[in-house]
N, C-alpha and C positions, 0 to 999 in steps of 0.2 A: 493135299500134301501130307506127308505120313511122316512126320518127324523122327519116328523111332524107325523109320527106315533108312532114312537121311543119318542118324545119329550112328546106324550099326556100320554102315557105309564105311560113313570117317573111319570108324574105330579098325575097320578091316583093313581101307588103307593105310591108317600108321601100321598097325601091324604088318603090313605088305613090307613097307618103306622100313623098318626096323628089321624083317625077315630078309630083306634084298641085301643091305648093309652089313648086317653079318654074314652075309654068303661071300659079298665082296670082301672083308674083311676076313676070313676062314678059307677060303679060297673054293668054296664049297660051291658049284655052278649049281645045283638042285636046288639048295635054298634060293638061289639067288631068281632063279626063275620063276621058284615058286612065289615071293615076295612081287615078282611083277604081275604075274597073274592074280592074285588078290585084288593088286591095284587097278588092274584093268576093269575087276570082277566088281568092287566101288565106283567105278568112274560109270560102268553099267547101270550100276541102280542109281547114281543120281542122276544120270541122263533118262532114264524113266522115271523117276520121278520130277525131272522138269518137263516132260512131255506132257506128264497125267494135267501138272498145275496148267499147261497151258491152253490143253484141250478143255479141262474143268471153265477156266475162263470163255473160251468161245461160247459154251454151251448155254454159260450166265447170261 
């Protein structure tokens, strides 16, 4: 498990979720998508990184 990869994750998706909110809020559709795509782009790497921890386990 790679913490600092899990930790940049988070940080990308609040960032997303702060980047989406102001789009919704500016009325700005680019931001706004761009903030979900961040969030996808997190939801990405902790779904690989729970795949690694759970192969890691099998392998133990």
């Amino acid at each position: 498990m790679s913490i600092e990869k899990r930790v940049e994750a988070t940080a990308k998706n609040i960032e997303g979720k702060l980047q989406e909110v102001i789009g919704e809020v500016t009325g700005n559709p680019s931001d706004k998508a761009e903030g979900k795509a961040k969030q996808a782009d997190a939801q990405i790497t902790h779904t690989t990184e729970n795949i690694k921890d759970e192969v890691k386990k099998i392998l133990e």
